[in-house]
N, C-alpha and C positions, 0 to 999 in steps of 0.2 A: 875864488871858487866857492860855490854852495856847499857847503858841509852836509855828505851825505851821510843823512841818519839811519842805517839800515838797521837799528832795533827801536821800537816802539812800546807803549803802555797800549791794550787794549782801549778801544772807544767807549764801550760800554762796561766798567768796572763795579765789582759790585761792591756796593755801599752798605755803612753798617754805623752804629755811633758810635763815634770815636771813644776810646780808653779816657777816664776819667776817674778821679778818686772814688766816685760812685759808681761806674762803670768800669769793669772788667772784662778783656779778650779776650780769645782764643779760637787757634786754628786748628780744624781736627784735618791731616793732610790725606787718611784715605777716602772721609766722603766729601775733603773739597770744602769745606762749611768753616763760618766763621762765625763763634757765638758771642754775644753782647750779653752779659749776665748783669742785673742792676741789684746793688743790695742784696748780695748770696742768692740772687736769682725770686726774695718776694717781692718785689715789684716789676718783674717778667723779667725773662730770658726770651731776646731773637733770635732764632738760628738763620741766616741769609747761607746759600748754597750757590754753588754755577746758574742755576736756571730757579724760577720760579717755583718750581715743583718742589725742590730742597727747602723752601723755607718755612719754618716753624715760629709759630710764639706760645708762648706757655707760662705759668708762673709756678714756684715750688719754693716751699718752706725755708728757710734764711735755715740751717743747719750750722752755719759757720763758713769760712772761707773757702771757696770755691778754688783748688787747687788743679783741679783738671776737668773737663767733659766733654763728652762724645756720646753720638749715635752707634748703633750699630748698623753695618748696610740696611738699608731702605729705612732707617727711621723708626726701626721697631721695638730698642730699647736703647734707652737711656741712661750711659754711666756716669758718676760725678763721685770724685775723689775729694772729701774734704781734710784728711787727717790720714798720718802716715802709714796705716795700716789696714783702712779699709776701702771698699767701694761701696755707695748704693747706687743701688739699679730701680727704676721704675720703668713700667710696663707702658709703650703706647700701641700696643696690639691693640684692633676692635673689640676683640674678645675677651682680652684682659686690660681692662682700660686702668692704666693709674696703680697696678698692683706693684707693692714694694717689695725691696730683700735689702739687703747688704749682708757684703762676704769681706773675712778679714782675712790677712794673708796668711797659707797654712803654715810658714817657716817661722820656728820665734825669733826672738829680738829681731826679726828682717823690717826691713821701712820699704813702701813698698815708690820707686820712684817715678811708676806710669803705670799705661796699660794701653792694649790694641786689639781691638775688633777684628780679627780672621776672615767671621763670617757674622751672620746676622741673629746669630746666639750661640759664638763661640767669641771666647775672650783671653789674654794674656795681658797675666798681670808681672812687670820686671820689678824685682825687689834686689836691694844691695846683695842679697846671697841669692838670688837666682830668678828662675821664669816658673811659673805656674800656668795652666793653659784650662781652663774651666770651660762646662758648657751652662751655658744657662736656661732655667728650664721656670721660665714665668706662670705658668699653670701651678705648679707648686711652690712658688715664692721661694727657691732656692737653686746655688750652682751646685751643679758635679764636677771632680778633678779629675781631670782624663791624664793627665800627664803631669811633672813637676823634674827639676832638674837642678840640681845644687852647683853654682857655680858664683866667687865673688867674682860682684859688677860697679862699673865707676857709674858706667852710661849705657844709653842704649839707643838705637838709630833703627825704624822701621820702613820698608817698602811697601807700601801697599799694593803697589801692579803685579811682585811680585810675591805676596807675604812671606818675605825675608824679614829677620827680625838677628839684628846684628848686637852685642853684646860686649864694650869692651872691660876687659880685665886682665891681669897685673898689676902692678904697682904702677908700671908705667902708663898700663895703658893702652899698649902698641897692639898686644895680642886682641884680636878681634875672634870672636866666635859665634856665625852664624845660625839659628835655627830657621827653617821650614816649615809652613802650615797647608795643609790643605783637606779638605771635609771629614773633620775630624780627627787629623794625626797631626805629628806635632816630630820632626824629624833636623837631627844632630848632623849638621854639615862639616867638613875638617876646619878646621880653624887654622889662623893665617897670623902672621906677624906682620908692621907695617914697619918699614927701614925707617928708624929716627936718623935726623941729620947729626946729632948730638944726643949720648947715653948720660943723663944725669946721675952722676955719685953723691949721698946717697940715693936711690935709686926714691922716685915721688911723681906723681901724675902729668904727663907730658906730650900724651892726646888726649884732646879732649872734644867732644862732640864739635865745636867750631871750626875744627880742620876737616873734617869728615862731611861726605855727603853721600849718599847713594842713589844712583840712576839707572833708568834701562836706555841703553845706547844701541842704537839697530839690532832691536830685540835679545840684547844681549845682557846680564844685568854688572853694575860696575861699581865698586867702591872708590870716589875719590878723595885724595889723601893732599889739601892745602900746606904742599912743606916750607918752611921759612927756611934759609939757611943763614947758619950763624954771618956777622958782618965781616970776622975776621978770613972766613974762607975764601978763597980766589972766586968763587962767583956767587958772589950775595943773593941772586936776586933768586926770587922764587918759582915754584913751578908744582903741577898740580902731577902725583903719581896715581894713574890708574890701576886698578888690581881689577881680572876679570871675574866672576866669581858665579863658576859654571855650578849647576843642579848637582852633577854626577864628577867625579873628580877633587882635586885639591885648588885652590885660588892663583893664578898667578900675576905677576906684575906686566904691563902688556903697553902700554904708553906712560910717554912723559909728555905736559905740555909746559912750552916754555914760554913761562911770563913777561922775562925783559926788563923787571923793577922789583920795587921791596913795595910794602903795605901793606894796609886791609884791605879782602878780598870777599868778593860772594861769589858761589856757582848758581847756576840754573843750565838746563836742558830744552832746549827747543828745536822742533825739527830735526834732531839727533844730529845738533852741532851743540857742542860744552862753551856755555858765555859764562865769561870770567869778568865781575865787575872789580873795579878799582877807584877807590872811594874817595882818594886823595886828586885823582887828576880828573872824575867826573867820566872816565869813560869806559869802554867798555869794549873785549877782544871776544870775538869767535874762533874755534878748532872743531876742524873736523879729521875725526881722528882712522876715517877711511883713505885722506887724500898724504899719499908720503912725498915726505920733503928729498926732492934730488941728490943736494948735499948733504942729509944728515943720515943720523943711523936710525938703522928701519922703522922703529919706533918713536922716535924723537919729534916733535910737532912743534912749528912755531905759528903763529896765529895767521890765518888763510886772508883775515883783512884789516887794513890799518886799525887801529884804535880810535874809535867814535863815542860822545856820548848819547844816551838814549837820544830820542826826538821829541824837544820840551813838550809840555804836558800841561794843561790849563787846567783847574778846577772851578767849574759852574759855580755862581754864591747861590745858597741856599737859604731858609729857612725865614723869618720876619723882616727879617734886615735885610733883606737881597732886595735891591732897583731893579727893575727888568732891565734899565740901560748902561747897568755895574756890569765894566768886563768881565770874565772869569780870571782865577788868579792866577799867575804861574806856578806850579808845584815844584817845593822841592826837589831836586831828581839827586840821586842818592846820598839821602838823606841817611843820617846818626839812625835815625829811628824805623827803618826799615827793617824789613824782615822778608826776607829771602828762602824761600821754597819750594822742594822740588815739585813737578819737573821744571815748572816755568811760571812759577808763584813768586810777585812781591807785596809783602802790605804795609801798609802804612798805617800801624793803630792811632797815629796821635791825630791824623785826617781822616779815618774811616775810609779808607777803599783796600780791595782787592785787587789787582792788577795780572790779567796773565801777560807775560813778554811775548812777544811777536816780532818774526825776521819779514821786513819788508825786501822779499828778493828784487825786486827789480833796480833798487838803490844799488845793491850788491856789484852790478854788471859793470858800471864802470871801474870799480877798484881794483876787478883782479883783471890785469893787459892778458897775459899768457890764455887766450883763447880753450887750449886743450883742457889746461886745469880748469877753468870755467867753468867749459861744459860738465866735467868729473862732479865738479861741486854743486853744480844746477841739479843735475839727472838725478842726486840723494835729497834732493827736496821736495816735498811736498805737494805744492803748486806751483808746480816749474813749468807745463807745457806754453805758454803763454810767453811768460820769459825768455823760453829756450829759442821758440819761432823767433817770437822780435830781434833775440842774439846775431839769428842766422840772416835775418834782414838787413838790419843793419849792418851783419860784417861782410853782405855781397853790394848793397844800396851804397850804402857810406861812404867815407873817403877811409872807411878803415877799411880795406879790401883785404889785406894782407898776404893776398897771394895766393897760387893753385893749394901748396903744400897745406897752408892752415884748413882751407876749405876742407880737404882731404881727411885730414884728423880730424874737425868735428863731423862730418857724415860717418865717419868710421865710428866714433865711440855712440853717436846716436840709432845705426842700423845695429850696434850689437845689442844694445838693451832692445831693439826692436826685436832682431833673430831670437834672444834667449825667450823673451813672454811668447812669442809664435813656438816656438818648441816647447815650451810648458803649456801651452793651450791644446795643442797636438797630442802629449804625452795624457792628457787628462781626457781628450774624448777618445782617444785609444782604449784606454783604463776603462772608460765607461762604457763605451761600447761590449766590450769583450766580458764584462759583469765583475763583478768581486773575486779576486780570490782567495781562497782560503789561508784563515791566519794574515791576511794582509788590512793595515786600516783603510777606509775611504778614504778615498782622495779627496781634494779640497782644491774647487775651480782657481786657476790663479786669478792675482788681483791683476785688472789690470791699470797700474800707476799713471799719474801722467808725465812719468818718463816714457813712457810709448807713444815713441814721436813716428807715424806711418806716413807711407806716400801718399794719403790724401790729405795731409796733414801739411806735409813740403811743398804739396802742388797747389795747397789753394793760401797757405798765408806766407809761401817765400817764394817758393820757383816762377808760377803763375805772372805774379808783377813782377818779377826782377825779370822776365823774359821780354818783356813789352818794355823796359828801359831805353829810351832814346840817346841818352846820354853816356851810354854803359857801350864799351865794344863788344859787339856780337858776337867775337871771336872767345872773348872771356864769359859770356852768356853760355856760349854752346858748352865751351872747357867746364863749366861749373855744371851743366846739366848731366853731361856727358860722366863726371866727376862722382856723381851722387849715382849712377846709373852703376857704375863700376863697382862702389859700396854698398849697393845693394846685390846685387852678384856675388863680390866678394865670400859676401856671407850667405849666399846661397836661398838670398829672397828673389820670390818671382814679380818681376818689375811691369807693374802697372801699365797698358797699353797709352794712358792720358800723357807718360811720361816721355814714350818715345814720340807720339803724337808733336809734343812740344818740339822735340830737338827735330822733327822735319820740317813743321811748319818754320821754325828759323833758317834751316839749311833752305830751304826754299825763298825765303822772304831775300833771302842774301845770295841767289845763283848758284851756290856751292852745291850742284850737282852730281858733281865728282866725288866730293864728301858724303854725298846721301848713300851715292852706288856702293864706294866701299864700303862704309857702315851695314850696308843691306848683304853686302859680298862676303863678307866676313862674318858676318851674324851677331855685332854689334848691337844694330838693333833687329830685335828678335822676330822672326814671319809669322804674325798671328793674324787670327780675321780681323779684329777691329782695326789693327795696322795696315794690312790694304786696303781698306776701307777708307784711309787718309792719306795713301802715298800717292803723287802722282805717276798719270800712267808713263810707259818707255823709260822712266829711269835706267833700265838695264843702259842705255846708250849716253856714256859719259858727255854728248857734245851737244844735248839738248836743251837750248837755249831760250 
């Protein structure tokens, strides 16, 4: 059997020069950028971004060791942390081209451990005794301190999607303390404890940033927590605790997912399924942490599909020494020297690329048998419509037919994501029509996904040819049209006339005029214009031959 690789490196990764005793990296993770600093940045600094538009070159003064730097949104100021207590900022405004500052931290003896860009001249600076939230105001070559907060800190972990900026502290560790940013406020979230598998006496640092990740997960935002569990416990093996950690409210603990081994481990986020690598056997599990497990408890997730490794990965040769007719090479694939970021970032400094992770769904389809969960799992993706059709083709085409009953359950969960977007499409031209009203917000059109799988959707890339099948009995043709006819009803969608069109020209093509009468008698199928328009005439008379 072909080993399906259903995660991938992007095709086009973005390149940078690789980490070198003269060259220095880093990733700034809210604008996505990856900079190449040579020599403390005088012999140029590249900034390479997602697209073309993010990237920068520039040169700046050798000051000393280049401990951290970053843009601010769009490019318009420039931080760089050389020494433990200050930042300089220079200016790449039009208007203030090249104008300097640096700001020390306001707390003494604090070291200051980082900083993060909120906004595009707003800043937080985390220091071992706390956060400082500064605006920076380039026109006067100096910051303002809107905000400051005294708290001891080991580390500190930021979101950009959603400017959370998480803070751990105690001795141990565990205790995580959230702040909030948004245009211009700087807001105190409840803070949360993370359950160690083991409390160390004397009590000493025992999370540490490497266990931690944070993601937004079907828009929802998530701390997860990589727990080891000791080897003498009855189940060694490890598993990823989710804590949710709502705007308004306290954090709580909300999934487990279960690993199945011991090791080293990376998270990434793609398509809002948690990929969990594992270093030592080269592969790599997805969870999705919407679909629950039958036998387990409510929350408890074990991986939706086998364990795979990425899909190898060539690197093109480059540079004087590349032959045009030198293969590319094969890349390390998880690699020592990787670096893993969210949501669905890996780099590789010692090679120079960027890589975002990608789910190849259609690999997917054959892994998981159980049809209904399938679907579940397809409908929360992305670019599923495609996938979804081909499913249903091939599970009426194929020798996978699997019977009336599956048929049934995938029409059903694919007409109710159809019903729920028609009733939110409905509720919003209601809203609109009728005008605003008072104290209430705008509504916001829904999207519409390509889980909105319609009936011109079914009739022209599954029902259409599966009807015309020679090979297929007519009787399982009709039951299956008939079938999707019913699931649309069900739920109270008005069924297509092209569809019942279909189920008469078969009952006709096959004599079963007694099947057409009833169906017509009964009001199966429904008496509309276009529908006489294609029935034949005297059907009322059961014996017309």
């Amino acid at each position: 059997m072909s080993e399906e690789h259903y995660l991938e490196l992007c095709e086009n990764p973005v390149q940078f020069e690789n980490a070198s005793s003269v060259n220095n990296v880093f990733f700034d993770e809210a604008n996505k950028q990856v900079f190449a600093v040579r020599s403390g940045g005088a012999t140029g600094v590249v900034v390479k971004g997602p697209d073309d538009k993010n990237s920068v070159a520039f040169r700046m003064d050798d000051k000393g060791e280049v401990k951290c730097i970053k843009f601010s949104i769009g490019n318009k100021i420039l931080a760089v942390q050389r020494t433990p207590k200050s930042v300089d900022f220079i200016s790449f405004i039009p208007d203030y081209p090249h104008l300097e500052c640096s700001q020390e931290c306001k707390m003494k003896n604090a070291n200051i451990l980082g900083f993060c860009w909120t906004n595009w001249n707003e800043i937080v600076f985390i220091t071992d005794q706390g956060i400082e939230f500064y605006q920076v105001l380039p026109d006067k070559r100096s910051l303002k301190l809107l905000k400051s907060q005294s708290v001891n800190v080991n580390w500190y972990m930021y979101c950009p999607e959603t400017a959370v900026i998480l803070l751990s502290t105690t001795a141990q560790g565990n205790v995580l303390q959230p702040f909030a940013f948004k245009s211009g406020t700087m807001s105190k979230m409840p803070k949360f404890e993370i359950e160690l598998p083991v409390v160390p006496k004397p009590a000493k640092l025992n999370l540490t940033e490497r266990d931690i990740a944070v993601a937004t997960i079907y828009g929802q935002l998530y701390v997860m927590y990589l727990k080891h569990h000791s080897r003498t416990t009855d189940s060694p093996c490890a598993e990823v605790v989710l804590y949710q950690l709502p705007r308004e409210g306290s954090c709580k603990k909300t999934n487990v997912l279960k690993l199945n081994t011991t090791g080293k481990f990376a998270l990434n986020v793609v398509d809002n399924l948690v990929v969990v690598h594992h270093q030592s056997s080269q592969t790599s599990i997805i969870f999705d942490i919407k679909l629950r497990e039958p036998d387990c408890a409510l929350n408890v997730h074990q991986p939706v599909l086998p364990g795979r490794s990425i899909h190898p990965y060539r690197i093109p040769l480059t540079g004087p020494a590349a032959v045009p007719t030198q293969p590319p090479v094969p890349c390390e694939l998880y690699s020592s020297s990787w670096s893993v970021f969210q949501p669905d970032i890996i780099i590789s400094a010692s090679e120079g690329y960027l890589w975002y992770l990608q789910v190849k769904l259609p690999l997917t389809v054959n892994l998981l048998q159980d049809k209904g969960k399938l679907m579940d799992f397809l409908l929360r993706r992305r670019d599923c419509k495609m996938v979804i059709l081909s499913v249903c083709a091939q599970m009426l085409n194929g020798g996978d037919k699997g019977g009336l009953p599956v048929v049934a359950t995938v029409f059903d969960k694919l007409n109710q994501v159809y019903k729920e977007y028609l009733e939110a499409e409905q509720t919003y031209t209601v809203a609109t029509e009728s005008g605003p009203s008072r104290g209430s917000a705008a509504r916001e059109r829904p999207v519409r996904t390509q889980a909105v799988i319609d009936q011109s959707d079914m009739y022209t890339h599954v029902l259409s040819s599966f009807s015309e099948k020679k090979d297929t009995c007519h009787k399982f043709i009709i039951a299956v049209l008939m079938e999707y006819i019913r699931s649309l009803n069900q739920v109270q969608i008005t069924v297509q006339h092209y569809l019942y069109e279909l189920v008469i020209k078969m009952l006709v093509q096959h004599n079963l005029f007694y099947m057409l009468h009833q169906f017509l008698q009964y009001h199966v199928l429904s008496d509309s214009k276009p529908l006489k328009a294609h029935t034949p005439l005297h059907t009322s008379s059961p014996w017309i031959c």
